[in-house]
N, C-alpha and C positions, 0 to 999 in steps of 0.2 A: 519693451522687450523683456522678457521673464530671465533671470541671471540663473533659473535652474535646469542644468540640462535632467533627462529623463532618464533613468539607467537603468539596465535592465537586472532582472533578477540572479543572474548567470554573473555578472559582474560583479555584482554585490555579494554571492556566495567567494566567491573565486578569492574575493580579497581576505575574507573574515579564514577561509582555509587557512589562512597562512599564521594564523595563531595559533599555535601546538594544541591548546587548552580545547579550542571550540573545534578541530581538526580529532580531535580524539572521540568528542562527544558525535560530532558528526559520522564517525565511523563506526560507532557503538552500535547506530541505528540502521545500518546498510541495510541488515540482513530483514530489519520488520519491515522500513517502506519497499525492498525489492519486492516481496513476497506484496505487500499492498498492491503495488504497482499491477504483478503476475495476474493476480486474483480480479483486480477491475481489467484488467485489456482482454482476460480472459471472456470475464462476463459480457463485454461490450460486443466481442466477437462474435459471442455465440447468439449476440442480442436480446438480451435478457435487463428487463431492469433488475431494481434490488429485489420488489415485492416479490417478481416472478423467482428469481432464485430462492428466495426463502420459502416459497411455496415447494418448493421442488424439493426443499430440506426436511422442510417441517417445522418453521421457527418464523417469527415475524422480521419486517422488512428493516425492524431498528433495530434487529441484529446482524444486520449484512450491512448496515447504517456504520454500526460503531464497529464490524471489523475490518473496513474498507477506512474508513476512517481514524484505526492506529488506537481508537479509545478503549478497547481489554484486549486480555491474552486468550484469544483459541486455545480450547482443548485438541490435540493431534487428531481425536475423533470428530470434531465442525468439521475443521480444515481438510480430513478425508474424505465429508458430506457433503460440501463444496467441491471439491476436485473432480467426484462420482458425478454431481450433477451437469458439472462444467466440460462431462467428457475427457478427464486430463486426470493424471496422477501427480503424489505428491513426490521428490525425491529431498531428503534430508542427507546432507553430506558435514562432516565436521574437517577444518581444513586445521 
């Protein structure tokens, strides 16, 4: 019998929260992956892979690669070329 139980990833975050340290840096990042998150469930909805959204931009598919995937910073004008294609607007709020 295997002495390791399995745990899920939810549990695993949930405990590491509770270090001030990794709890700050986790919250640094809300605002890129929400916006990740926004941009893929949009695409997915509209059923679009990546290729076909960058067609629609004008830019190839390892650009919708690496901004989907958190690896550079969009210029506000991608992010509006994406929004236009995805049927959806952007709104930027500062709290």
């Amino acid at each position: 019998m295997d002495k390791y139980k399995p745990v899920s990833f939810e549990s695993v975050l949930k405990r590491a929260l509770k270090d001030p340290e990794i709890k700050k840096e986790y919250d640094a990042l809300e605002a890129e992956y929400s916006l990740i998150e926004q941009l893929i469930g949009k695409r997915l909805e509209k059923g679009l892979t990546q290729k076909e959204l960058a067609n629609k931009i004008g830019t190839k598919q390892s650009a919708i690669s690496r901004l989907e995937g958190g690896k550079f910073n969009p210029t506000l004008s991608l992010l509006n070329k994406v929004a236009k294609a995805l049927d959806t607007k952007i709104h930027i709020s500062l709290n």
